[in-house]
Structure formats: C-alpha cells, structure tokens
N, C-alpha and C positions, 0 to 999 in steps of 0.2 A: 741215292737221290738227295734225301737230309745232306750229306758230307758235302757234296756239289753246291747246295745253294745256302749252306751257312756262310761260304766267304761270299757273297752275293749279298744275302740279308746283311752283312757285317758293312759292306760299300755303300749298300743303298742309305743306310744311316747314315754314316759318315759324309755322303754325297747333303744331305741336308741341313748337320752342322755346319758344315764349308758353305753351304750356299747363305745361310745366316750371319757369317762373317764379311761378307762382301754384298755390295750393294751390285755387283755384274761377274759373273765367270763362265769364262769362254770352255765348251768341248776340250780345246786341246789343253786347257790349265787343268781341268779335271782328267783328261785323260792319262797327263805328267803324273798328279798326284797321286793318283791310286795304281799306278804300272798298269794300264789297260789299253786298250785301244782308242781312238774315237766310235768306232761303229758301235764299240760296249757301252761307252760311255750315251751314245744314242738310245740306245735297246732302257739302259736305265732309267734315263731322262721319263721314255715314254713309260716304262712300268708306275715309276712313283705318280706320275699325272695320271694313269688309271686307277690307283691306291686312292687317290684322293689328294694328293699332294698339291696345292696351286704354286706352280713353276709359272711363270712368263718367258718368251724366249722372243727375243729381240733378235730379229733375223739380222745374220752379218754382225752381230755383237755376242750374244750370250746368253744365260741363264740367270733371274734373279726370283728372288720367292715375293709373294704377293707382300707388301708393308700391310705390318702389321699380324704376318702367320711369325707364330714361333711354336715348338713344341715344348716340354716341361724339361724343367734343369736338367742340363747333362750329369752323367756320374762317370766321374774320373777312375781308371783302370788306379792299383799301387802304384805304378812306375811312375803315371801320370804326376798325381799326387807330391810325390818324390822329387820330382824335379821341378815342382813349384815352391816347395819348403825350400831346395838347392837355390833355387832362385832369387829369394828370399834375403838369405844371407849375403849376396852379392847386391840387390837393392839396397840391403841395410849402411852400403859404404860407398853411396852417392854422395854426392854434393848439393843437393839441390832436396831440402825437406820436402815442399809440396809434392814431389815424385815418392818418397818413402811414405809418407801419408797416403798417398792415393791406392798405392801398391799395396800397403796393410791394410790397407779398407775392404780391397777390389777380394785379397786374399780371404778375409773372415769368412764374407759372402761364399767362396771356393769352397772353406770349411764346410760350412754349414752342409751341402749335397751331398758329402766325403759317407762312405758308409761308417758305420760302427767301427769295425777293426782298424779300417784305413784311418779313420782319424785318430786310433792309438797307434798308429804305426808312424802316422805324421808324425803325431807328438815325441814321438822317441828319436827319429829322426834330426826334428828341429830342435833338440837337447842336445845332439851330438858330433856335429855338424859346424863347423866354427871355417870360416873363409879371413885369412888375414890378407891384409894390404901394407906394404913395407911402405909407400910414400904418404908423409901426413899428410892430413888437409889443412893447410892454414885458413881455408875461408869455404862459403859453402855459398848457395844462393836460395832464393824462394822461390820462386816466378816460372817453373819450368813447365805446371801443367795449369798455368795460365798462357804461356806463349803458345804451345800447342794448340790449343784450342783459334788461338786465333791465326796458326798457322794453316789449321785445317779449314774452319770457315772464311779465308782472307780476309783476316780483318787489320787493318793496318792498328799498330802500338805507340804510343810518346811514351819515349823511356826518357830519364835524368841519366848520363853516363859519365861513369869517369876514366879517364883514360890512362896509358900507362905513367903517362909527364904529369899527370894529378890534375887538370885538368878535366871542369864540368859541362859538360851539354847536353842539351835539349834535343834527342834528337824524335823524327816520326819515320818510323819504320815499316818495312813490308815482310814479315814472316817469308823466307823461301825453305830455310832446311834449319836441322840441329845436328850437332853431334859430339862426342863425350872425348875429350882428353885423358883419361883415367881422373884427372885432377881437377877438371872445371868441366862444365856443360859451357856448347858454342851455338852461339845462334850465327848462322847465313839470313841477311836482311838487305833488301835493297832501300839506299838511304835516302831519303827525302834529301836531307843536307849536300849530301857531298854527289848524288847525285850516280850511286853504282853503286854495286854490292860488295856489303863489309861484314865481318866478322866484330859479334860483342861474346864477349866474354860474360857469362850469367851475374857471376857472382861481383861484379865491377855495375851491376846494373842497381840504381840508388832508389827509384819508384820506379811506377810501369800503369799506365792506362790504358785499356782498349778502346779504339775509336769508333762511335758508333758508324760505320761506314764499310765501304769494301773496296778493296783493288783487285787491280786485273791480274790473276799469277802467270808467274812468268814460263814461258813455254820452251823449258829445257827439262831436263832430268837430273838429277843430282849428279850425277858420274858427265854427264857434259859438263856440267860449272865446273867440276873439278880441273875435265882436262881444259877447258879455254882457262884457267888459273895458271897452271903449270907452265899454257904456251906464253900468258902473257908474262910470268914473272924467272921465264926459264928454269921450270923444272923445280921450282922452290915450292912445297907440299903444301901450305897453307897462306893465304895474303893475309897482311897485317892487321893487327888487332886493332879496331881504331882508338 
C-alpha cells in the first residue's frame, strides 16, 4: 500500500509546484505532464481540494491556485541542482548583461534552499565545469530584461536605433517576441514608424524607455509570424534587420 501511493504523494506535490508556475492549466496539460490520465488527473484535483489545497477551476478552462497561496521553498533533487549550475555556464556567454545579472541573482536565491551536501556538490561542479564558445562577441547589449518585462505587460518602448547604414532613429515600439542568434539577442516589434513588424537587433539599440501606456497584442503565435515571414519574403528565415 506505502509503495502504491508514494508515486501519488510524489505527483500530488508536483501537481502544486506546476500549478504555482502558471497562472491557468488545463486537465490534459497536466495530464501530458505527469504520463497519467485525465480521469487521474481529476481524482487528484479532487484529493488536494480535500487536503486543504485552494484550487479554483474555471470550467471549460483549468486549474489555478488561489493568488496569493504558496507553500515553503522547494528543495532541489542533485541532478536538479546540476543542471542549474550547467546552466549557468551557458548564461554566463550571453550578450546582453542585465540577463547574466538577473540569472546570478535568481541563482544565489536557488543556492540558498540547496541542502548541506548539495551545495558542496554544486560548488564542485561549478569549479569544473567550463562551456566554450568558438565565435567572439564583438558587442553585447543591456536592455534584455527590461524589454521583457515590457513585452510581457504590453507596454510599448521608444528606443534610439541604429541601423546597419549608421543611421539613427527614434523609433516607438510594440514588444511581440525575442530570440537569440548565438551572437546577438533579437527583438520582434511592431513599429510605430514603418508601420509592420521589424526585427532590432539588442545590442544596435542606443537608449530605451518604457512608455507609460499599453497596446493591444497581437493575436498570432510566434510560429505563425514565422511562417507569414517565410511566405512573404520566399522562404528567407528571417526579415531584415531595420
């Protein structure tokens, strides 16, 4: 009986950290996650809400925990651990500081819950441990978890830019996506100026303001901008950098 409902106890946790990460998740995203059923994934639902757990369930949408439940720091398995120090090493050869800043801050915190051992086994780890990058960086940027923030809350930005021809503007921009060339971080923004969605290059960006305001985001998914990109410029992986 113990051996049957230790991988149960072991889900039921885990069903609560997941649900602390997300502000809604649906039965069958939990149901993916943990290789279970929906119907288990019910039976569980209802157990923790007898435990005491406040679940909300949005019928026809999902599961979300009451704002403002949390329970007390997680504690990270080794392996866990492990692959946050690995991880580490790979932030540490971004381009963009306020990302490497943010990450060794968010990390310390990580430390701190780390048992006894585990934190000596981090440390041995991240002494030994070394990730190379063969292409240099000639330039790097600041702004990346400032654009974020304003991609996540829509808030439009006036950046100063400069372009590949040297070339400086003024532009006011709409946050839609990001993503990392190995060599530069790219923001997707729809432009005030030109009137459609452009590609800036981080480290080409000269200030940056957030605008006390908001716009309306745009109602595609990342992998749609891609492919209406593709159709309109034939198949070419990326539209120009303005």
């Amino acid at each position: 009986m113990i051996d049957s409902e230790t991988p149960r106890l072991s889900r039921l946790t885990a069903i609560i950290t997941f649900l602390q990460t997300k502000r809604l998740v649906t039965s069958t995203e939990l149901a993916k996650k943990f290789g279970v059923s929906i119907r288990t994934i019910y039976r569980d639902i209802r157990a923790l809400e007898l435990s005491g757990i406040p679940i909300c369930t949005e019928e026809g949408k999902g599961y979300s925990l009451v704002e403002g439940f949390s329970l007390a720091p997680v504690m990270f398995t080794e392996t866990e651990a492990n692959a946050l120090i690995t991880a580490e090493q790979l932030v540490l050869k971004n381009s963009d500081t306020s990302f490497i800043k943010n990450y060794q801050d968010a990390l310390i915190k990580v430390k701190a819950v780390l048992r006894t051992n585990t934190k000596e086994k981090a440390r041995i780890l991240a002494e030994r441990i070394i990730y190379r990058n063969n292409t240099p960086q000639s330039s790097s940027s600041h702004y990346l978890s400032i654009i974020q923030l304003a991609l996540t809350n829509y808030a439009p930005i006036r950046i100063n830019y400069v372009s590949y021809e040297n070339n400086t503007t003024q532009r006011v921009v709409e946050p839609f996506a990001l993503y990392n060339t190995q060599e530069n971080w790219v923001l997707i923004a729809y432009c005030r100026m030109r009137k459609e969605n452009r590609s800036f290059r981080l480290d080409r960006i000269q200030s940056l303001e957030t605008l006390p305001e908001k716009f309306q985001p745009q109602n595609i998914t990342l992998q749609e901008y891609f492919e209406s990109v593709r159709k309109k410029y034939f198949n070419t992986p990326d539209i120009p950098l303005s």
